[in-house]
FIBA-763450 format. One record per residue (C-alpha): residue number from 1; residue in one letter; x, y, z. Coordinates in pm, 1 decimal. Layout:
+-----+------+----------+----------+----------+
| seq | type |       c1 |       c2 |       c3 |
+-----+------+----------+----------+----------+
| NUM |    A |        X |        Y |        Z |
...
+-----+------+----------+----------+----------+
This chain:
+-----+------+----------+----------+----------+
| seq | type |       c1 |       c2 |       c3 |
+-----+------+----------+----------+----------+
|   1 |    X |      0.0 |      0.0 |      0.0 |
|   2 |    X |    176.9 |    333.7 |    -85.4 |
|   3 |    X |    207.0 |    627.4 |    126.4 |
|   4 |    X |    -74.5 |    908.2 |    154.7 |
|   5 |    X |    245.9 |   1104.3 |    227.0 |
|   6 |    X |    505.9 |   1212.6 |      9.3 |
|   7 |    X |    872.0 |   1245.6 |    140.1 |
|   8 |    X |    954.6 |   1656.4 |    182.1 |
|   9 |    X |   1258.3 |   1714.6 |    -81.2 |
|  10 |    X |   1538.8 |   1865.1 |     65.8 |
|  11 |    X |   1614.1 |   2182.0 |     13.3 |
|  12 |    X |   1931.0 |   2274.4 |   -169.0 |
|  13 |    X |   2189.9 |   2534.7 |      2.3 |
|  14 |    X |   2209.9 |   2828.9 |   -278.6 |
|  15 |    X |   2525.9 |   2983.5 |   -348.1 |
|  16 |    X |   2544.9 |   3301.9 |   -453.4 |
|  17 |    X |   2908.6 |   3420.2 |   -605.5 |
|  18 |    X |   3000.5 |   3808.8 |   -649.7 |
|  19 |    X |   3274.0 |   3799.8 |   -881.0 |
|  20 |    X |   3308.4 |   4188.7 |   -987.1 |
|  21 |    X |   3228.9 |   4485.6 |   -824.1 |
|  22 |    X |   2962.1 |   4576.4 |  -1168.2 |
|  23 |    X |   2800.9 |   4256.8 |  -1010.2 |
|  24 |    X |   2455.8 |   4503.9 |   -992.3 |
|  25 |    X |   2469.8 |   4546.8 |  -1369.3 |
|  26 |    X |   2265.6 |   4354.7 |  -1606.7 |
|  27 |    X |   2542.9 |   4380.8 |  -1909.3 |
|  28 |    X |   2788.4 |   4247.7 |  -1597.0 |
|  29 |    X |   2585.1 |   3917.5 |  -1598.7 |
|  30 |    X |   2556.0 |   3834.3 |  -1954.1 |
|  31 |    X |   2945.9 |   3927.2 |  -2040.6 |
|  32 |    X |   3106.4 |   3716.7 |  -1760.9 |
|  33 |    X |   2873.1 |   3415.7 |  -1772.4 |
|  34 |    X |   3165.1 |   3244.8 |  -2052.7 |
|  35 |    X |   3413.2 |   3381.7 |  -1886.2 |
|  36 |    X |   3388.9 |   3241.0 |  -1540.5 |
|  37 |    X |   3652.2 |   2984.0 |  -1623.4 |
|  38 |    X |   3934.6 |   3285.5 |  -1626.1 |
|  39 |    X |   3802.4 |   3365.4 |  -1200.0 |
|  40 |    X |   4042.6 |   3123.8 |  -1056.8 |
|  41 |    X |   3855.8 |   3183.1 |   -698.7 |
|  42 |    X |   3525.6 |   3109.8 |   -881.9 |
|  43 |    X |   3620.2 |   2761.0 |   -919.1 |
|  44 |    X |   3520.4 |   2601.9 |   -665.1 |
|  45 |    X |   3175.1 |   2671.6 |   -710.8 |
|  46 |    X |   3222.0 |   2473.7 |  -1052.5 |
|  47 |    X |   3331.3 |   2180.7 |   -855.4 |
|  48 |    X |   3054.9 |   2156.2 |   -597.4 |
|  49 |    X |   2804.1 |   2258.5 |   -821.2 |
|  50 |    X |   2939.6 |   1885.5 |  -1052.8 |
|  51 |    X |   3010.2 |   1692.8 |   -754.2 |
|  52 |    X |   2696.6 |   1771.3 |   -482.9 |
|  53 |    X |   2345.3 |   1800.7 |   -509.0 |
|  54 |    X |   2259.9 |   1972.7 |   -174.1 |
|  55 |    X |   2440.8 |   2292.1 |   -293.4 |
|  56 |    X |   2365.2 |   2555.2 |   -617.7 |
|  57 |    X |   2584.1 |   2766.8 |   -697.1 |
|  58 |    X |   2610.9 |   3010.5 |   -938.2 |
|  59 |    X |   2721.1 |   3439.4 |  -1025.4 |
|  60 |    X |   2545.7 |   3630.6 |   -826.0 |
|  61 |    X |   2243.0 |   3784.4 |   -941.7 |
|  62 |    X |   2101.3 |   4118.0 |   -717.7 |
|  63 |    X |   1762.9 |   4008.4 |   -786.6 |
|  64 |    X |   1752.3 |   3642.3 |   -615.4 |
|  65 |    X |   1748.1 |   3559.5 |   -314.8 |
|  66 |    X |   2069.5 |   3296.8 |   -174.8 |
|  67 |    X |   2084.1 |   3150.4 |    147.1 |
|  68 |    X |   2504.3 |   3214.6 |    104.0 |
|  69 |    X |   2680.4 |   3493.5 |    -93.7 |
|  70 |    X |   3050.9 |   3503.6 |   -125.4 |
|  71 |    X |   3194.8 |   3851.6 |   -173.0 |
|  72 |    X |   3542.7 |   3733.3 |   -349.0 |
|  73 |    X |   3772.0 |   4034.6 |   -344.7 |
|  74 |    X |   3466.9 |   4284.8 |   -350.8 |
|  75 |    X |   3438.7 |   4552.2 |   -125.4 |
|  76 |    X |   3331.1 |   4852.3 |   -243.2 |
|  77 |    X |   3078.3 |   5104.6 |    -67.7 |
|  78 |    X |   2788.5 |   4931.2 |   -328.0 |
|  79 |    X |   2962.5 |   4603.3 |   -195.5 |
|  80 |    X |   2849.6 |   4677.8 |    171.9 |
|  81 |    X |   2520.8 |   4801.8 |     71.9 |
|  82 |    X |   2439.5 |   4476.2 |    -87.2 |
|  83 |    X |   2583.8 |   4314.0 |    241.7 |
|  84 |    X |   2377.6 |   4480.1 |    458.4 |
|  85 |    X |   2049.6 |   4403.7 |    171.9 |
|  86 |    X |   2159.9 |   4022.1 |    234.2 |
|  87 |    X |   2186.7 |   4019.0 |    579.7 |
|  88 |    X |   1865.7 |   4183.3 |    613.7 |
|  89 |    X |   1682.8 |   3876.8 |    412.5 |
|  90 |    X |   1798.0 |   3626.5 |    660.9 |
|  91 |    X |   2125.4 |   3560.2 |    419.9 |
|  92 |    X |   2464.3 |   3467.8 |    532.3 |
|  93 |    X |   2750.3 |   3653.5 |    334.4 |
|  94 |    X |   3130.4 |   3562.6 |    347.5 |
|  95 |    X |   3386.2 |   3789.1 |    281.8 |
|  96 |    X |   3680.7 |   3592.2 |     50.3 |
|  97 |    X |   4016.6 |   3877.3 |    115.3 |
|  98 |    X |   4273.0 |   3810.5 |   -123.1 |
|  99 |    X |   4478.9 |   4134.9 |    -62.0 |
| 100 |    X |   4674.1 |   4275.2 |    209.7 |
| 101 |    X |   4440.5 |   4588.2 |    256.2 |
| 102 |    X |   4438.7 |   4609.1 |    612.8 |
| 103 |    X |   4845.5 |   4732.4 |    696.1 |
| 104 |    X |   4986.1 |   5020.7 |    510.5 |
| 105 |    X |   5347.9 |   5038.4 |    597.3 |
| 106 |    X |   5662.1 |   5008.7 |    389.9 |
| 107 |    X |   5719.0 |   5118.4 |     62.5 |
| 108 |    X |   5538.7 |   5064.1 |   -227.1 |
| 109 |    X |   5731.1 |   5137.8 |   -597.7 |
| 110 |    X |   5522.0 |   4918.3 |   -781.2 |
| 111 |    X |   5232.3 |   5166.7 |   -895.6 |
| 112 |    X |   4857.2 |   5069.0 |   -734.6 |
| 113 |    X |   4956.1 |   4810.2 |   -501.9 |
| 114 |    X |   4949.2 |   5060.2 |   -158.1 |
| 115 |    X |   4593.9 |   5059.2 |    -40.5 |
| 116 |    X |   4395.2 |   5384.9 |    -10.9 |
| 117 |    X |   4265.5 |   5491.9 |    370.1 |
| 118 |    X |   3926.3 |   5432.4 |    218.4 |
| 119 |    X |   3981.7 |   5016.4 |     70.4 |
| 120 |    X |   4120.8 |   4991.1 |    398.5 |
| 121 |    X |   3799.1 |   5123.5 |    581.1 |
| 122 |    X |   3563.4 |   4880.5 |    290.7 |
| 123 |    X |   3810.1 |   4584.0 |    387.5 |
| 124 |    X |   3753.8 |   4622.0 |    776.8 |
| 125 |    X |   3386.4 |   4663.8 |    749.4 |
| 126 |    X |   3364.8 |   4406.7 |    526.5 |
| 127 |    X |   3578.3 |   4192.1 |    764.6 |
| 128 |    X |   3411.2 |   4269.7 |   1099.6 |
| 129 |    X |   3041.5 |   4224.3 |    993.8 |
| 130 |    X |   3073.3 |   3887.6 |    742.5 |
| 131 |    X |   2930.3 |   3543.7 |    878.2 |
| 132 |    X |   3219.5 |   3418.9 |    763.2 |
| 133 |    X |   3620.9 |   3519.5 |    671.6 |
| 134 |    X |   3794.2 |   3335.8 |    401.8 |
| 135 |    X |   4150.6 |   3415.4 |    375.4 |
| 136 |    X |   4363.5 |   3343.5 |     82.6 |
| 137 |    X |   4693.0 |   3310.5 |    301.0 |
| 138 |    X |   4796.6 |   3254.2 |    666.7 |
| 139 |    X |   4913.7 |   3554.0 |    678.6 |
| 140 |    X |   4595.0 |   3729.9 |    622.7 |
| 141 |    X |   4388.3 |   3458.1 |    834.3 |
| 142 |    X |   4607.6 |   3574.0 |   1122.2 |
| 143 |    X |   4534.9 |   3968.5 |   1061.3 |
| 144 |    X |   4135.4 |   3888.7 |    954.7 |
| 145 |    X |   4112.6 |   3696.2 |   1286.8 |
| 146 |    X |   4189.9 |   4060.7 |   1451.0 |
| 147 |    X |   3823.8 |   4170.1 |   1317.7 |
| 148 |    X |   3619.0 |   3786.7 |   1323.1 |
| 149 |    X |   3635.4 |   3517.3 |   1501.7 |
| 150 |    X |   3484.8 |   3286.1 |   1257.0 |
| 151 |    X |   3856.5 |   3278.1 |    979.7 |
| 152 |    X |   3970.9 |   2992.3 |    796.6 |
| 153 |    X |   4230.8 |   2999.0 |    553.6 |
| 154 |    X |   4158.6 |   2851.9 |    207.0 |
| 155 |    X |   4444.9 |   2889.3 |    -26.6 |
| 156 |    X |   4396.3 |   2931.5 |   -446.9 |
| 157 |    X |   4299.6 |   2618.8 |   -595.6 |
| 158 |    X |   4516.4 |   2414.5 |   -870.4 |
| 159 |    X |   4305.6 |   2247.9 |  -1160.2 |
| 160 |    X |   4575.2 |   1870.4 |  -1111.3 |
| 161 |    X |   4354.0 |   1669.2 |  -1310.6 |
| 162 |    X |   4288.3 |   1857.2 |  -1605.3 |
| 163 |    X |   4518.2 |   2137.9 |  -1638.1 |
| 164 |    X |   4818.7 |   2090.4 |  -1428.8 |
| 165 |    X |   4899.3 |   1754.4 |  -1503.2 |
| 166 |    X |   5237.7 |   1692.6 |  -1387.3 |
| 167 |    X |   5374.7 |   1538.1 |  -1661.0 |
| 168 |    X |   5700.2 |   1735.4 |  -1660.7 |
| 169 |    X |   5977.9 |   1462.9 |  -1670.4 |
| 170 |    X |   6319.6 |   1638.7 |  -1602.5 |
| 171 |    X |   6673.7 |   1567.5 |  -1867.9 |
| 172 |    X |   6970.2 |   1649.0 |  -1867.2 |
| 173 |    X |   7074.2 |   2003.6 |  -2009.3 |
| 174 |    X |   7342.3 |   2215.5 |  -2056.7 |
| 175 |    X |   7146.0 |   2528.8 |  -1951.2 |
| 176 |    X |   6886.4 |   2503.1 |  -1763.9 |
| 177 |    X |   6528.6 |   2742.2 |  -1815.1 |
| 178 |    X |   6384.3 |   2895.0 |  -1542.1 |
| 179 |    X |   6035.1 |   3025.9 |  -1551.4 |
| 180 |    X |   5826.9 |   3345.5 |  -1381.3 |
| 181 |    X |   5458.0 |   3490.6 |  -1454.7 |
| 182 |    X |   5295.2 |   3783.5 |  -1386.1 |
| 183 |    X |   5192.0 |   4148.5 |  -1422.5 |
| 184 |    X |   5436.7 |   4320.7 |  -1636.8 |
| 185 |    X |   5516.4 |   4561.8 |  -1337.1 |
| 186 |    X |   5575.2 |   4328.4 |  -1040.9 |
| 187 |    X |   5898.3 |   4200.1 |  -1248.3 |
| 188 |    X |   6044.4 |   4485.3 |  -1071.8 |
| 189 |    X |   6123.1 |   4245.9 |   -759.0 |
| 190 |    X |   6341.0 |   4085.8 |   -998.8 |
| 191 |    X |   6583.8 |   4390.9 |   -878.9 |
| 192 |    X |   6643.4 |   4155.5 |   -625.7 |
| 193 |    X |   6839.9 |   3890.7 |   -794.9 |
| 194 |    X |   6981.4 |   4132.5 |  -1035.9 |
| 195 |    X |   7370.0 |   4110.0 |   -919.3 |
| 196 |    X |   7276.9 |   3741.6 |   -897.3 |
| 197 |    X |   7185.9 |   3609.2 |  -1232.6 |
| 198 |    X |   7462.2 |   3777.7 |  -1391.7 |
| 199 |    X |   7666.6 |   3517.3 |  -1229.3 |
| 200 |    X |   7470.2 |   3284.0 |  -1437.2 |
| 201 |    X |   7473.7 |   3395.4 |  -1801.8 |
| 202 |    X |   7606.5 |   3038.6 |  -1939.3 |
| 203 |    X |   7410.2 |   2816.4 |  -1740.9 |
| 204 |    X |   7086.4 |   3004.6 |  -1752.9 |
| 205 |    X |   6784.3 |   3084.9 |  -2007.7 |
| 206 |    X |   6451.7 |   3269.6 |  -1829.4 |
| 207 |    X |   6143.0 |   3258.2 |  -1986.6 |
| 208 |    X |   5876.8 |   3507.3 |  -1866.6 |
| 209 |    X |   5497.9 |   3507.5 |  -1924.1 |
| 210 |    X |   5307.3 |   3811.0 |  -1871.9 |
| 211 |    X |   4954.7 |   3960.6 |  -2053.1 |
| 212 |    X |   5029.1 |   4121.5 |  -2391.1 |
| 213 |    X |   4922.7 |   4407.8 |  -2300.8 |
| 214 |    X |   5145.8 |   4504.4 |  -2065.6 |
| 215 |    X |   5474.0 |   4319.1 |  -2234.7 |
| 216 |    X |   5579.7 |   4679.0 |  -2328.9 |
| 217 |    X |   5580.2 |   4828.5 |  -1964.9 |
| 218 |    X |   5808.3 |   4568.5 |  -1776.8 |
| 219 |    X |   6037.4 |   4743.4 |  -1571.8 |
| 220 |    X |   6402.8 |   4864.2 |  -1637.2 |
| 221 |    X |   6555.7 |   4537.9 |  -1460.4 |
| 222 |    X |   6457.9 |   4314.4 |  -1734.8 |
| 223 |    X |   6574.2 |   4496.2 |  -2015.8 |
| 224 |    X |   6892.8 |   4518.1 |  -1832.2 |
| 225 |    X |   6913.9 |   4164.6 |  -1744.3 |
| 226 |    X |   6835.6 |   4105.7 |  -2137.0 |
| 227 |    X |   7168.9 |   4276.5 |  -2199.2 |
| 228 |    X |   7307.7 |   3980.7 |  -2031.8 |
| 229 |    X |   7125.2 |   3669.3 |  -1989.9 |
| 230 |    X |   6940.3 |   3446.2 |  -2245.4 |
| 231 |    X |   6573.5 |   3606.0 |  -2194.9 |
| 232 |    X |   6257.4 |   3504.6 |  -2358.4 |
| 233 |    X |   5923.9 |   3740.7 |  -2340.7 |
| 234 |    X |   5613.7 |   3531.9 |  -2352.7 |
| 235 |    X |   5244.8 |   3637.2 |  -2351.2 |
| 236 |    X |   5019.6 |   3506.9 |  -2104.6 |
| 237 |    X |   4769.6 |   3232.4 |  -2188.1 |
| 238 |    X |   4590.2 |   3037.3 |  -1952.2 |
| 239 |    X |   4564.8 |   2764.6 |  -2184.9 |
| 240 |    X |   4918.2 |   2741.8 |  -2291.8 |
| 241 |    X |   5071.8 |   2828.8 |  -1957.7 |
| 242 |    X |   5080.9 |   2443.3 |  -1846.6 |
| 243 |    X |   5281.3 |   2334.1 |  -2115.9 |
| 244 |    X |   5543.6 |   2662.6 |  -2103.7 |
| 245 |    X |   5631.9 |   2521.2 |  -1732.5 |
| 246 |    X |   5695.1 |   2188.8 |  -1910.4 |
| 247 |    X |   5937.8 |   2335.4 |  -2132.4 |
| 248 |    X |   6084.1 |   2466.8 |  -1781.3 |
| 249 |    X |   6332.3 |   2302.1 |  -1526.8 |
| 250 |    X |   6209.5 |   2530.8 |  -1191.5 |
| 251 |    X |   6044.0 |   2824.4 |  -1112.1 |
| 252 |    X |   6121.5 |   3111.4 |   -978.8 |
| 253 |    X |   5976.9 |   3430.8 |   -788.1 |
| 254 |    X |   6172.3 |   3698.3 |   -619.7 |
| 255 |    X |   5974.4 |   3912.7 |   -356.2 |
| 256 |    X |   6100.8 |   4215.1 |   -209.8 |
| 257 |    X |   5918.5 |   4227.8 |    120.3 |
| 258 |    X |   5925.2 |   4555.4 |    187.1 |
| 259 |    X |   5537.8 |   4635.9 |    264.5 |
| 260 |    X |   5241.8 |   4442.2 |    423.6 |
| 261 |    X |   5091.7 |   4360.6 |     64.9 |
| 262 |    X |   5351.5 |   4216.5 |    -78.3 |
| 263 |    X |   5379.0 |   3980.8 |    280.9 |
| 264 |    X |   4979.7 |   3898.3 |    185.4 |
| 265 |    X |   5010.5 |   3781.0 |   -138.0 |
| 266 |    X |   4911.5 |   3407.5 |   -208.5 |
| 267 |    X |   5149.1 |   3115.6 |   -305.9 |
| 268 |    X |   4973.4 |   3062.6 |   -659.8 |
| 269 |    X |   5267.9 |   3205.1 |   -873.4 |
| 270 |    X |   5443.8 |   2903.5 |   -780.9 |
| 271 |    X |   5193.9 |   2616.5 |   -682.3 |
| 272 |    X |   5100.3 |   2579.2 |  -1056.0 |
| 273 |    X |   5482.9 |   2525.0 |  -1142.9 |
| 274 |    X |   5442.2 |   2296.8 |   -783.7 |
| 275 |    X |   5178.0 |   2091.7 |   -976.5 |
| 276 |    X |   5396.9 |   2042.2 |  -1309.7 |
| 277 |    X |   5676.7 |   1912.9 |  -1137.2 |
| 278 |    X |   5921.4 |   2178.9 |  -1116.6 |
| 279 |    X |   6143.6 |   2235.1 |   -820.2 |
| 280 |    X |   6080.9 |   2614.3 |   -670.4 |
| 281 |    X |   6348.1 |   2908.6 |   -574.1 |
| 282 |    X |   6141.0 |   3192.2 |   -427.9 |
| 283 |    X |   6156.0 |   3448.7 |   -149.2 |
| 284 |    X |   6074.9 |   3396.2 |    199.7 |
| 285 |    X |   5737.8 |   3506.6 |    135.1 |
| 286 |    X |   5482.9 |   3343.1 |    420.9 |
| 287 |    X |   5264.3 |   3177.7 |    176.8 |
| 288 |    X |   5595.0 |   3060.7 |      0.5 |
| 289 |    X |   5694.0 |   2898.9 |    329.1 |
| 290 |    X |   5368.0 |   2745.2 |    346.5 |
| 291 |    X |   5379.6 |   2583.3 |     -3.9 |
| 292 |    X |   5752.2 |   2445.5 |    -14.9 |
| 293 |    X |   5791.4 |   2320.3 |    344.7 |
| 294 |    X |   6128.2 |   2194.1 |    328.2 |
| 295 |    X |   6437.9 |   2186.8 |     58.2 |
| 296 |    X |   6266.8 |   1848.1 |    -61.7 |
| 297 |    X |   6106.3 |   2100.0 |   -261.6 |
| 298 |    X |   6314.0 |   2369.9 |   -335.9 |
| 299 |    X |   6480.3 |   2657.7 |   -164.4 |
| 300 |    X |   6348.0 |   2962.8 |     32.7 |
| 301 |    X |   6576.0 |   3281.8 |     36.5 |
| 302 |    X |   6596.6 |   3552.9 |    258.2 |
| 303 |    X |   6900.8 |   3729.2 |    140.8 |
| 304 |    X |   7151.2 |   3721.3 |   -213.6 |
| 305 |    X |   7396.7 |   3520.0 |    -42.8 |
| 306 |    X |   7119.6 |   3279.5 |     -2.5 |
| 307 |    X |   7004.2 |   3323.6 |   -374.0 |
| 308 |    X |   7304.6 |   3298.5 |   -497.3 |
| 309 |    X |   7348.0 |   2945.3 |   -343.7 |
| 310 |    X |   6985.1 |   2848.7 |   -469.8 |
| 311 |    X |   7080.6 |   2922.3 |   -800.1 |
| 312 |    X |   7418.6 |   2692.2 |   -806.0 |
| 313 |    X |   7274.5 |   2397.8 |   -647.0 |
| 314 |    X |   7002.1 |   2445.4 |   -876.4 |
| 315 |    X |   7206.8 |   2473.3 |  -1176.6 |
| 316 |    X |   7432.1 |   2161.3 |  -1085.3 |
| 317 |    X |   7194.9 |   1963.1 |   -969.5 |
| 318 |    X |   7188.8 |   1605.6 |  -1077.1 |
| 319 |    X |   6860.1 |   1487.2 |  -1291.9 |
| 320 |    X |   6769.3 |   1295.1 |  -1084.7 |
| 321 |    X |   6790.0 |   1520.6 |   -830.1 |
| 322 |    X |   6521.9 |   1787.2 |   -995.8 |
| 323 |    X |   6285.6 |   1493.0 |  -1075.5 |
| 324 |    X |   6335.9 |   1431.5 |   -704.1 |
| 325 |    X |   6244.6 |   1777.9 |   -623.2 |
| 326 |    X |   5921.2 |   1798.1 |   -858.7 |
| 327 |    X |   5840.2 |   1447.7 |   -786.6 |
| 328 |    X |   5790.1 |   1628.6 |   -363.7 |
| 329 |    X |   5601.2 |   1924.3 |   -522.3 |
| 330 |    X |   5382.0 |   1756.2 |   -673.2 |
| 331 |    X |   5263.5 |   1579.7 |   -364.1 |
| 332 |    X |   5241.1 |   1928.4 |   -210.6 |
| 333 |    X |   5049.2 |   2064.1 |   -464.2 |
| 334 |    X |   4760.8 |   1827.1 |   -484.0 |
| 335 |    X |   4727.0 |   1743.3 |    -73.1 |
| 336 |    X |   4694.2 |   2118.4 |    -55.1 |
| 337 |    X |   4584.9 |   2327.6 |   -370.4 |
| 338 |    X |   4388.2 |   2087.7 |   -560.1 |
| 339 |    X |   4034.3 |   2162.1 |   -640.3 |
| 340 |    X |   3851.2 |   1945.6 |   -471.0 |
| 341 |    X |   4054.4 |   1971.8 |   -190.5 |
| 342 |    X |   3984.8 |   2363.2 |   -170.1 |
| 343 |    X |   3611.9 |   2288.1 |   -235.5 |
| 344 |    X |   3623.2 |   2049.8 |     54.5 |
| 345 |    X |   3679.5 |   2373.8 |    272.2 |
| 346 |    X |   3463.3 |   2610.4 |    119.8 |
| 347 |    X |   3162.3 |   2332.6 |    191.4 |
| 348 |    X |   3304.1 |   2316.8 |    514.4 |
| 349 |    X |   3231.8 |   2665.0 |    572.9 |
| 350 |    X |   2897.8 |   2624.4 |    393.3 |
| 351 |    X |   2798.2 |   2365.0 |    654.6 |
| 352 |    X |   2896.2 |   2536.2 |    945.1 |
| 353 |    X |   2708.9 |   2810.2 |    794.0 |
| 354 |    X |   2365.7 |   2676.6 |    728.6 |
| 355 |    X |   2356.1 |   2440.3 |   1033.1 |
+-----+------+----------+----------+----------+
């Protein structure tokens, strides 16, 4: 005999994502809709919304109603408004920092990186009044945690199944090519290493990738180090960046840490290189610390004595050796920055969240 009742459905959890800050524009939604893919912190949502069926999620439309919004990177005065609209509905919102707006110290010679008194003032309010904190580093969880209690650190994801393969196997080579993204701009850091490299010239070829657009305006340091070391300019494509690191032996990314947002920045620049199999030379960034862990990996400097030493191990290090070396990254790179391993703690949050 079959029920008079039927079994209630359970509601699904809807996710909400505010991925620019022209998220109250109509154009807004119908120009990023294909190109979602490029939002690396957007990801996520992809993955949960393939791999669970108690969760939605989707851009953030003003007009609907979501039981969860996730502010990534947005915090404008129209940011807070909407906050404050959300909250108001009986919505949760979560506030995803990804910059370093909250110290202002130190210098700043790379143009539009020091904050303004007023993204400070958005970041804090944005901060103190969110269900929920997600920071993109430790060393932002630790400052965010000075404004909310409720803080958990989820790092940028790595696409290891489908993207970053790993299939990088290392050979033997006369000169070795070391690889760096970025903006254009930030090369400048690269002043750094400058006495360094030139210590290097025979041993040595540096490919960097950077957006066309701005392959014109890197900084004075590379077209000096041009003058002297074997220096290729490539343009930045997400779909061709994998295989440039496998044309790559290591990656590299000098920091000068001379202000709080450089200190804030996120590990990606070198956990995609991490996930191709390439040993890692890099600052002593906190988030760099974080991603290499020990020398297994690679080697974290502080100083150019220290880089200098990087470099020459690096450069007369046995095949075997580097495979060694990317073989360890690797492993790093998908216990800690694969995708479904950074969805796992966003639906962590969502949970604690909704219960």
């Amino acid at each position: 005999m079959k029920s008079r009742f039927k079994r209630k459905k359970h509601k699904k959890t809807s996710i909400g994502w505010i991925i620019s800050e022209h998220f109250y524009s109509p154009q807004y939604y119908l120009l990023i809709r294909s190109k979602t893919n490029n939002v690396m912190r957007f990801n996520p949502s992809i993955w949960i919304n393939n791999h669970r069926s108690d969760f939605t999620s989707e851009v953030y439309l003003p007009f609907k109603k979501y039981d969860i919004v996730v502010f990534l990177k947005i915090m404008s005065d129209r940011a807070i408004e909407e906050a404050k609209k959300i909250q108001s509905q009986g919505g949760r919102f979560i506030f995803d920092a990804n910059v370093n707006y909250y110290e202002i110290w130190g210098e700043y010679p790379i143009p539009g990186t020091k904050p303004s008194d007023k993204q400070k003032a958005q970041a804090e309010w944005m901060t103190a009044n969110a269900d929920y904190v997600v920071a993109d580093s430790t060393y932002l969880e630790k400052i965010c945690r000075q404004y909310n209690n409720n803080v958990l650190w989820i790092p940028d994801n790595v696409n290891v199944t489908e993207q970053y393969t790993g299939q990088k196997n290392h050979t033997e080579k006369k000169r070795l090519t070391a690889i760096w993204s970025g903006i254009a701009k930030k090369a400048f850091h690269f002043e750094l290493i400058e006495n360094v490299l030139s210590d290097f010239t025979e041993k040595l070829h540096i490919i960097f990738v950077t957006k066309k657009t701005e392959k014109n305006r890197l900084p004075a340091v590379i077209s000096r180090l041009r003058n002297k070391l074997n220096i290729e300019i490539r343009t930045w494509d997400s779909n061709r960046y994998p295989d440039d690191l496998l044309e790559s032996d290591f990656i590299i990314s000098p920091k000068i840490l001379n202000n709080g947002y450089v200190l804030g920045h996120t590990e990606y620049k070198i956990s995609l290189g991490m996930a191709q199999r390439l040993p890692v030379i890099a600052s002593h960034q906190p988030s760099y610390l974080d991603a290499v862990g020990d020398s297994r990996v690679g080697y974290i400097c502080e100083n150019e004595d220290e880089w200098h030493r990087a470099f020459k191990k690096m450069l007369t290090s046995s095949v075997e050796k580097r495979q060694a070396m990317g073989d360890s990254a690797r492993i790093r790179a998908i216990d800690n920055y694969a995708l479904d391993v950074v969805a796992h703690k966003y639906l962590s949050v969502f949970n604690e969240l909704i219960q």
